[in-house]
CHARMM internal coordinates of N, CA and C (Angstrom, degrees):
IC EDIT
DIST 1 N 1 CA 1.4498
DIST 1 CA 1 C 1.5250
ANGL 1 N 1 CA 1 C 111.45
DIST 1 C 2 N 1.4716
ANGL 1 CA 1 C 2 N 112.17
DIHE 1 N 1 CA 1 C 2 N -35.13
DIST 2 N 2 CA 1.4050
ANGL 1 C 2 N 2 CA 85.03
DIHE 1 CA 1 C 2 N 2 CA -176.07
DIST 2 CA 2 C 1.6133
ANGL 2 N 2 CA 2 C 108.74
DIHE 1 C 2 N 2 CA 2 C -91.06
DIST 2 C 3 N 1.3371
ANGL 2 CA 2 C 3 N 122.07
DIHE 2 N 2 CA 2 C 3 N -1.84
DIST 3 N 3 CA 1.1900
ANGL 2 C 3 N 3 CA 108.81
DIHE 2 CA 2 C 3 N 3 CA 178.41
DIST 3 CA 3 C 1.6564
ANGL 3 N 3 CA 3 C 117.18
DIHE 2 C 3 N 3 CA 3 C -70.12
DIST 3 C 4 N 1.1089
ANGL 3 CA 3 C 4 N 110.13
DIHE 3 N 3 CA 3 C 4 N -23.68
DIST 4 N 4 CA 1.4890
ANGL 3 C 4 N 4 CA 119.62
DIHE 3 CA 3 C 4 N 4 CA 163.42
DIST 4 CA 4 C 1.4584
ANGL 4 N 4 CA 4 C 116.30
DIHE 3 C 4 N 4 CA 4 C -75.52
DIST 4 C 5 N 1.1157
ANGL 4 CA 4 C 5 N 138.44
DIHE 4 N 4 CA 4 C 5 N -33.57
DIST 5 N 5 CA 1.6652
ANGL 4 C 5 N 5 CA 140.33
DIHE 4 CA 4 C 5 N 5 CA 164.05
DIST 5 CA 5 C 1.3023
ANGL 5 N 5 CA 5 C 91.58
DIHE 4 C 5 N 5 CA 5 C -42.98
DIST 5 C 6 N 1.6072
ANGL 5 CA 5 C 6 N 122.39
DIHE 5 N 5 CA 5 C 6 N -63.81
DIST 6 N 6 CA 1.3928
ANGL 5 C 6 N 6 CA 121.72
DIHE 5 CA 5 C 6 N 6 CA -132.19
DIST 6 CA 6 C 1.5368
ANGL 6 N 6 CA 6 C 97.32
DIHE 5 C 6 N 6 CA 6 C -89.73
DIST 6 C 7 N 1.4250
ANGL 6 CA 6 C 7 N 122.75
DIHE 6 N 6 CA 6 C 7 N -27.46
DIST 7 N 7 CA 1.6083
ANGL 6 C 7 N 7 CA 124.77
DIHE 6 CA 6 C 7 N 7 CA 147.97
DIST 7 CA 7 C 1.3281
ANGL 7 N 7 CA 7 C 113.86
DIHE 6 C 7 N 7 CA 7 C -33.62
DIST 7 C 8 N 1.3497
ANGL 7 CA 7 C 8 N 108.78
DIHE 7 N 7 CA 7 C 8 N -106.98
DIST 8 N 8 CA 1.4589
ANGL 7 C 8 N 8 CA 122.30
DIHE 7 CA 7 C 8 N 8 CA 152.36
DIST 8 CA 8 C 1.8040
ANGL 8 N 8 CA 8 C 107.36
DIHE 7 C 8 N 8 CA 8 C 7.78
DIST 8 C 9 N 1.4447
ANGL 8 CA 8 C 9 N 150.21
DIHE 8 N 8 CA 8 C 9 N -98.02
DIST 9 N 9 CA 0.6830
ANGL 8 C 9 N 9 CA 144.47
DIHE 8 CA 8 C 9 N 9 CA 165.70
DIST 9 CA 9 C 1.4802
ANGL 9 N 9 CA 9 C 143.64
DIHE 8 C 9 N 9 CA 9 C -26.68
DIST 9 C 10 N 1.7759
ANGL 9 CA 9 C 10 N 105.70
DIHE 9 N 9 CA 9 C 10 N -46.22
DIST 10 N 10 CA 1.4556
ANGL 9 C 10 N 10 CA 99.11
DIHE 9 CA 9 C 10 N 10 CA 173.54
DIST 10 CA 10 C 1.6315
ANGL 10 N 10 CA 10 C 98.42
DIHE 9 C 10 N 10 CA 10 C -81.94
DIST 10 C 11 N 1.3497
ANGL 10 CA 10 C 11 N 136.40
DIHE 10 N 10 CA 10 C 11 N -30.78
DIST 11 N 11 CA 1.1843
ANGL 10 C 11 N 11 CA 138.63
DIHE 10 CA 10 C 11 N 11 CA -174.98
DIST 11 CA 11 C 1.4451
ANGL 11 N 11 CA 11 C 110.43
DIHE 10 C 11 N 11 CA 11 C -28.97
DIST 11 C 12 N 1.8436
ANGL 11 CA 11 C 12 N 101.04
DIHE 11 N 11 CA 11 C 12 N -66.87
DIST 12 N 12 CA 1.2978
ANGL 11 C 12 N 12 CA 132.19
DIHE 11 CA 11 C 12 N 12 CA -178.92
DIST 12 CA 12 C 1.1929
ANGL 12 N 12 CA 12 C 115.90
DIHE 11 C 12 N 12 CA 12 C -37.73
DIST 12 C 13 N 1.5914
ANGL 12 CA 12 C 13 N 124.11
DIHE 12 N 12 CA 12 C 13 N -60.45
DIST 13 N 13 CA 1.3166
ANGL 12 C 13 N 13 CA 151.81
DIHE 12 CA 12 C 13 N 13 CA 158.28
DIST 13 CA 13 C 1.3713
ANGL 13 N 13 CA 13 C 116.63
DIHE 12 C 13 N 13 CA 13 C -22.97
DIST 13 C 14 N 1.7520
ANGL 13 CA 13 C 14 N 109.66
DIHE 13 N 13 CA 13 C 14 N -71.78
DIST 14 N 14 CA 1.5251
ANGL 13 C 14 N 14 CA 120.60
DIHE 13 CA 13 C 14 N 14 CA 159.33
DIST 14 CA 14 C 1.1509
ANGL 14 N 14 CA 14 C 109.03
DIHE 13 C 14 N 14 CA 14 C -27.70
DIST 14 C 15 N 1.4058
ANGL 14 CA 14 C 15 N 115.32
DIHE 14 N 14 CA 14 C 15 N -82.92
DIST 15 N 15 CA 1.6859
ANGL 14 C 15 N 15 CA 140.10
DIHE 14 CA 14 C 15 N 15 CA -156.46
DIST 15 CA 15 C 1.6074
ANGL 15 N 15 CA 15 C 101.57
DIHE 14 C 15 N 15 CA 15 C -55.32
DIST 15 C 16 N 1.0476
ANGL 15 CA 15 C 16 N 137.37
DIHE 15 N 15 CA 15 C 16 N -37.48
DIST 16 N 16 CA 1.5709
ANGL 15 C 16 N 16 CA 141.59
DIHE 15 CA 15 C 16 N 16 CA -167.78
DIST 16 CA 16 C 2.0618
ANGL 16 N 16 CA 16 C 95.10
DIHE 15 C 16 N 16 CA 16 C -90.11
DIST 16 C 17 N 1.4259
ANGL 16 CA 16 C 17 N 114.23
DIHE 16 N 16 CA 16 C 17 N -25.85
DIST 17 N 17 CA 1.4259
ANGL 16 C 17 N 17 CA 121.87
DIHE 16 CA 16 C 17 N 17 CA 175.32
DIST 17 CA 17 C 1.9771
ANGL 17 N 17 CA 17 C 106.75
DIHE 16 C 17 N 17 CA 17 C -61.07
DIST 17 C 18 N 1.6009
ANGL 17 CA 17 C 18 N 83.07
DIHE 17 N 17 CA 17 C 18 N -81.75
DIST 18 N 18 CA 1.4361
ANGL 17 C 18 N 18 CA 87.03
DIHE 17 CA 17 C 18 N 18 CA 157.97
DIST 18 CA 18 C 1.0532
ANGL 18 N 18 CA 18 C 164.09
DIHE 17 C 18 N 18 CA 18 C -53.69
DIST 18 C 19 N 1.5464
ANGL 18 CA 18 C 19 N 101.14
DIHE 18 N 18 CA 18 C 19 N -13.55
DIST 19 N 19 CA 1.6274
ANGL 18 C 19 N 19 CA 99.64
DIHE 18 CA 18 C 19 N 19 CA 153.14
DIST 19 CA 19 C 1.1500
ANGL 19 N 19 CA 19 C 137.73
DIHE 18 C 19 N 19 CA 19 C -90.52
DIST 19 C 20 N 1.6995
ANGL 19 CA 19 C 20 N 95.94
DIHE 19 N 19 CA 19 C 20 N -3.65
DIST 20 N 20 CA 1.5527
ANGL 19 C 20 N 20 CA 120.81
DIHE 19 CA 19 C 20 N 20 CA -176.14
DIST 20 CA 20 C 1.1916
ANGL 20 N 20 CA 20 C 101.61
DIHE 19 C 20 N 20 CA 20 C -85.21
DIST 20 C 21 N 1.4643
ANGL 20 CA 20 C 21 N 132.61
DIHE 20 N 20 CA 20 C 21 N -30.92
DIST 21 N 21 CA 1.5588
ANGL 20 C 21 N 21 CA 142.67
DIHE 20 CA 20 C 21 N 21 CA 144.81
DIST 21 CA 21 C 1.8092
ANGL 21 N 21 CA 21 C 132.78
DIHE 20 C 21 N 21 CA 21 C -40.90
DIST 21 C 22 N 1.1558
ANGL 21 CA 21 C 22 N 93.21
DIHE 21 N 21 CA 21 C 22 N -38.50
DIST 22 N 22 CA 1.4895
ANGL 21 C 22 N 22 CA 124.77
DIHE 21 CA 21 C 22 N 22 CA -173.91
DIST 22 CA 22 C 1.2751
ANGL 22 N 22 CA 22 C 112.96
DIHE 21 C 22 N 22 CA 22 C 53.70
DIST 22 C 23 N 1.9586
ANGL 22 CA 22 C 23 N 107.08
DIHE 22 N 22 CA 22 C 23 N 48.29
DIST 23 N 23 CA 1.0667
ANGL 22 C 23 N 23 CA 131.60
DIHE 22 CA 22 C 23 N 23 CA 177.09
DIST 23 CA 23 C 1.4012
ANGL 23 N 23 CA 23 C 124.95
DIHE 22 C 23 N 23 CA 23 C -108.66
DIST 23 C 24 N 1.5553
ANGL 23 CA 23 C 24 N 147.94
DIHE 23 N 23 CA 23 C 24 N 121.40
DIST 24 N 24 CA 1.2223
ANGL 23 C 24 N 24 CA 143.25
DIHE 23 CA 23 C 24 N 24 CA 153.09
DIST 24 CA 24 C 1.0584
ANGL 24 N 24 CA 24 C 135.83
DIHE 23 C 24 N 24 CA 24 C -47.15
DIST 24 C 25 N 1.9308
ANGL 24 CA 24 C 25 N 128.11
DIHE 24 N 24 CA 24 C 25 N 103.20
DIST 25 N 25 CA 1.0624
ANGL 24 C 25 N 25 CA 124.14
DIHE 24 CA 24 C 25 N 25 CA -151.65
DIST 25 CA 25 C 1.8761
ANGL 25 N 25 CA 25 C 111.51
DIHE 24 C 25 N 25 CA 25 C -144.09
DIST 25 C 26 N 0.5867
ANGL 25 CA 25 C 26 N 125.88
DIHE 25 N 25 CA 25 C 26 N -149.34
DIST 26 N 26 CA 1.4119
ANGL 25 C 26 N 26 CA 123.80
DIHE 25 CA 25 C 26 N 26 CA 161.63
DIST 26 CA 26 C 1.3850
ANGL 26 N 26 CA 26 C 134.70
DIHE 25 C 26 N 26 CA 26 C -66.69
DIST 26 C 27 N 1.4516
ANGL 26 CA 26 C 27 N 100.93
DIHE 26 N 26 CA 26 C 27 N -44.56
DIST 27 N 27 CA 1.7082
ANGL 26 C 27 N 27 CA 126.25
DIHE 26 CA 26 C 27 N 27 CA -155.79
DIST 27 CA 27 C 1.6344
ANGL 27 N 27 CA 27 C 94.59
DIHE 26 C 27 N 27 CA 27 C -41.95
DIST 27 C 28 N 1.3359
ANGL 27 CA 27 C 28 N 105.60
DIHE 27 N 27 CA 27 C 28 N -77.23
DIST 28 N 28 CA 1.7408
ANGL 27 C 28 N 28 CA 107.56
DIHE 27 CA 27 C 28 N 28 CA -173.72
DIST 28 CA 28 C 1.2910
ANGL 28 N 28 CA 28 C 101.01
DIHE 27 C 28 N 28 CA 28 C -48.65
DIST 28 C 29 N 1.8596
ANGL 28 CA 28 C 29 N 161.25
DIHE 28 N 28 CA 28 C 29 N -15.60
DIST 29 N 29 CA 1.1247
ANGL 28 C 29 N 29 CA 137.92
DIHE 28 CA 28 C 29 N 29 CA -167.67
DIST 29 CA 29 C 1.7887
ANGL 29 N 29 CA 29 C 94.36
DIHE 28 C 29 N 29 CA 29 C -85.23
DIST 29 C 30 N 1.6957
ANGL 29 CA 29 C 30 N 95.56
DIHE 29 N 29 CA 29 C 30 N -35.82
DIST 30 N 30 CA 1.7579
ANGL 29 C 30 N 30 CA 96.09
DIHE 29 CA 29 C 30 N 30 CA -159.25
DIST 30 CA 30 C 1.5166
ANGL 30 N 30 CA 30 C 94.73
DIHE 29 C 30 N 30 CA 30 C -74.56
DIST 30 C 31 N 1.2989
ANGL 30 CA 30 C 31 N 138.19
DIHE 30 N 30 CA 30 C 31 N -31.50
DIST 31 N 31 CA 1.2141
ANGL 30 C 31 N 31 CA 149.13
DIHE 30 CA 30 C 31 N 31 CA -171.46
DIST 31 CA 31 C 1.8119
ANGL 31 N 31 CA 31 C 99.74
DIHE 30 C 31 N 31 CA 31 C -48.79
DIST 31 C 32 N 1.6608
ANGL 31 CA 31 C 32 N 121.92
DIHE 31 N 31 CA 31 C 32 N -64.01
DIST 32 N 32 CA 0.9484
ANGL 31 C 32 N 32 CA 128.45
DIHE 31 CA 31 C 32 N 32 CA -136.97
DIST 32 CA 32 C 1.7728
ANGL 32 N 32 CA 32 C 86.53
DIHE 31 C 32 N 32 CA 32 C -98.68
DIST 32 C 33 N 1.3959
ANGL 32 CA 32 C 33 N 119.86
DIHE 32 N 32 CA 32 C 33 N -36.44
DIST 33 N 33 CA 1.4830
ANGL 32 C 33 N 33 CA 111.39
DIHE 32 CA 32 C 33 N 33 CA 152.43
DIST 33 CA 33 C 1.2264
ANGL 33 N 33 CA 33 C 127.66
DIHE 32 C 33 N 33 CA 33 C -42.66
DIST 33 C 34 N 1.0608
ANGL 33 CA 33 C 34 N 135.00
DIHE 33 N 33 CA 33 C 34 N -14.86
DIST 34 N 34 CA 1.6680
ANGL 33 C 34 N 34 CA 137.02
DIHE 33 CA 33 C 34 N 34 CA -175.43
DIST 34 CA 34 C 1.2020
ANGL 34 N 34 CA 34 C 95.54
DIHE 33 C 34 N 34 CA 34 C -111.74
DIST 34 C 35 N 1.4717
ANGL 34 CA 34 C 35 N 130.17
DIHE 34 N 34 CA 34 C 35 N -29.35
DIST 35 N 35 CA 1.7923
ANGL 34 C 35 N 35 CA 125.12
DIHE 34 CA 34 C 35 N 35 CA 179.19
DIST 35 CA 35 C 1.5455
ANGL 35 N 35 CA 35 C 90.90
DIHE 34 C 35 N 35 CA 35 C -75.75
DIST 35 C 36 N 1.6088
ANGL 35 CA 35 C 36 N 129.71
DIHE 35 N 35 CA 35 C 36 N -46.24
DIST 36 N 36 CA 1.5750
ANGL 35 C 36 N 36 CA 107.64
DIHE 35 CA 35 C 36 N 36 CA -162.67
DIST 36 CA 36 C 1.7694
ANGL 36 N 36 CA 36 C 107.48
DIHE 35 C 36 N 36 CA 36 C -98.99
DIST 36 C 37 N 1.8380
ANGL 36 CA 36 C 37 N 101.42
DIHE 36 N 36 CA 36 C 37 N 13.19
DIST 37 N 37 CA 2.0613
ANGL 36 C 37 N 37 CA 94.17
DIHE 36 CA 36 C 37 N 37 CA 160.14
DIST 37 CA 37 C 1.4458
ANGL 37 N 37 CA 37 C 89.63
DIHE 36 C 37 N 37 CA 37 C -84.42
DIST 37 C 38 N 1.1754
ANGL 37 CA 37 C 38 N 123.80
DIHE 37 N 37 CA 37 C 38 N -57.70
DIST 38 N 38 CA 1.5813
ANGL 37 C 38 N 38 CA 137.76
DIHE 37 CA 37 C 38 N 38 CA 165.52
DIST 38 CA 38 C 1.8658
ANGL 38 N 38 CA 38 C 110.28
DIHE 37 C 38 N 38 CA 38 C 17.50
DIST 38 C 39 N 1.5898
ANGL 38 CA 38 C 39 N 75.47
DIHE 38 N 38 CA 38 C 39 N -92.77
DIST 39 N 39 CA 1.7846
ANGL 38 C 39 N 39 CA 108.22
DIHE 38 CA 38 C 39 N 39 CA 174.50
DIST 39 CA 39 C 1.4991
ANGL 39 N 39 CA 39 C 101.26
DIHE 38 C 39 N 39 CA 39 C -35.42
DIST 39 C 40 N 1.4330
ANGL 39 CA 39 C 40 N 98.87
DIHE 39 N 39 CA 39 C 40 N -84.86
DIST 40 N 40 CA 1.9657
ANGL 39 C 40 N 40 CA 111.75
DIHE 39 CA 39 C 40 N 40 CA -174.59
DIST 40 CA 40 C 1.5431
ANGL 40 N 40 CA 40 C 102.57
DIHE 39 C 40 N 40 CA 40 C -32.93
DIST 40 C 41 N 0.8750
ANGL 40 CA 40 C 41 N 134.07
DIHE 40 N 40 CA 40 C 41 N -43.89
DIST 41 N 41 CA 1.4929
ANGL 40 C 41 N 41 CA 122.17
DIHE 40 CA 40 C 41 N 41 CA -157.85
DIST 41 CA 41 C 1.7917
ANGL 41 N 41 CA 41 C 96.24
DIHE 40 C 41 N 41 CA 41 C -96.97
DIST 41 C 42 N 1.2465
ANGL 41 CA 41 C 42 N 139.89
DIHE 41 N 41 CA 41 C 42 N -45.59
DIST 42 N 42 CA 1.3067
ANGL 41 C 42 N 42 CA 108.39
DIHE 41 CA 41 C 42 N 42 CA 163.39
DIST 42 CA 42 C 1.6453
ANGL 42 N 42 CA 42 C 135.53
DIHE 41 C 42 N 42 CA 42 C -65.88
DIST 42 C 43 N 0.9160
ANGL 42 CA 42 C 43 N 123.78
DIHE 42 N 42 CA 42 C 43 N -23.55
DIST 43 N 43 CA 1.1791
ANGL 42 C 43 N 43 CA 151.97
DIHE 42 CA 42 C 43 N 43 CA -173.14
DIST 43 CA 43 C 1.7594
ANGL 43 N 43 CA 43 C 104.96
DIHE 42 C 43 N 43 CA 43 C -77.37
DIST 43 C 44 N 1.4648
ANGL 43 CA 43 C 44 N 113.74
DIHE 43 N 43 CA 43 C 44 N -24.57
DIST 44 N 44 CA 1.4091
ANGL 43 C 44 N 44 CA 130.32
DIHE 43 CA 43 C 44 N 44 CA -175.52
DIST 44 CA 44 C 1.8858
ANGL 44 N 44 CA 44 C 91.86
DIHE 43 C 44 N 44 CA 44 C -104.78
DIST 44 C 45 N 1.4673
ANGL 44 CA 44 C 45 N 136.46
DIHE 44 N 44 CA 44 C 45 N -37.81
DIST 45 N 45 CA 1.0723
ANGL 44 C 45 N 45 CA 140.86
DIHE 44 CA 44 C 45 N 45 CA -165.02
DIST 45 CA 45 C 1.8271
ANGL 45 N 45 CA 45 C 93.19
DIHE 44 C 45 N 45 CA 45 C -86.12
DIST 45 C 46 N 1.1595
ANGL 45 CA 45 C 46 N 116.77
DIHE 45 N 45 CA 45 C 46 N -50.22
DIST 46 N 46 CA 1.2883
ANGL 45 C 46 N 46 CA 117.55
DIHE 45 CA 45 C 46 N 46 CA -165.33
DIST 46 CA 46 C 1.3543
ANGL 46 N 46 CA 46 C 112.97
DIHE 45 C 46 N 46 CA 46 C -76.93
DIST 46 C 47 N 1.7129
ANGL 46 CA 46 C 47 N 136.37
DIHE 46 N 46 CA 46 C 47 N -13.71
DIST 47 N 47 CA 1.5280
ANGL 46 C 47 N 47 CA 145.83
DIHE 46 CA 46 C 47 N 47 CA 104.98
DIST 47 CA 47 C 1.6429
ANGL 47 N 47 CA 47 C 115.60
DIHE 46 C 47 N 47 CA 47 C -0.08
DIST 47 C 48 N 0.8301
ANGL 47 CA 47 C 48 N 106.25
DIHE 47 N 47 CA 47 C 48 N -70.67
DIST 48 N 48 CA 1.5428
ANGL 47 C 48 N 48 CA 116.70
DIHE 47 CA 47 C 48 N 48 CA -160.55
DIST 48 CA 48 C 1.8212
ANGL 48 N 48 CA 48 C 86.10
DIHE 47 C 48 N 48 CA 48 C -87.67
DIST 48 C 49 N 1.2988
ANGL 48 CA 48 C 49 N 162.23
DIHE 48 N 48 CA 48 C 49 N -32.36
DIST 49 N 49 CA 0.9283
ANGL 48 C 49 N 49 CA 153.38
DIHE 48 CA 48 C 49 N 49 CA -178.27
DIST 49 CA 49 C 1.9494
ANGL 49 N 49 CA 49 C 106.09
DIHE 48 C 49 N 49 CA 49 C -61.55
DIST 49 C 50 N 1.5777
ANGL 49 CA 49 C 50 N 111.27
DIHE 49 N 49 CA 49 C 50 N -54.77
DIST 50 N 50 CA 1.3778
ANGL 49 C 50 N 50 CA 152.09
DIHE 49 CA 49 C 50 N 50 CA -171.50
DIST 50 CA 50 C 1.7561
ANGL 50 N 50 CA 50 C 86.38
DIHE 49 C 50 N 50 CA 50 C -53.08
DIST 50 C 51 N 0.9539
ANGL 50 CA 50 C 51 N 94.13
DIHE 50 N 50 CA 50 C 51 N -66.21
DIST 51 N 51 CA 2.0709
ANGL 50 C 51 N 51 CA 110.74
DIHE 50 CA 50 C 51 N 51 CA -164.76
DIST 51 CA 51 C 1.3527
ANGL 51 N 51 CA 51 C 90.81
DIHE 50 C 51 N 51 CA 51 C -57.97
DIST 51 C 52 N 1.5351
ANGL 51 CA 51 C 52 N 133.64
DIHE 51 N 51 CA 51 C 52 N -47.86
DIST 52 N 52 CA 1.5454
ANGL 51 C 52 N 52 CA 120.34
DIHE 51 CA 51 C 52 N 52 CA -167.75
DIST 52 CA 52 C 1.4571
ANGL 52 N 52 CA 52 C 123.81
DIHE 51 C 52 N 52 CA 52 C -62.12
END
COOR INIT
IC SEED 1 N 1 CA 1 C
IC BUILD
């Protein structure tokens, strides 16, 4: 989980940099990587909730 926060966050950071740049950069790739560790890991937690 937190490796996806910390995606999620610097992503955000980047992505709000770079557009303020009106430059193409990472931010939105790392951004949407931390939304789809994000996804996988509830979606894998909410499985195992379902199964109990």
């Amino acid at each position: 989980m937190p490796c996806a926060l910390f995606c999620i966050a610097f992503g955000a950071g980047h992505y709000v940099i770079d557009m303020s740049k009106q430059q193409n950069g990472f931010g939105g790739w790392l951004l949407l990587l931390g939304l789809a560790i994000l996804v996988f890991m509830l979606v894998g937690w909410f499985r195992n909730v379902i199964e109990e």
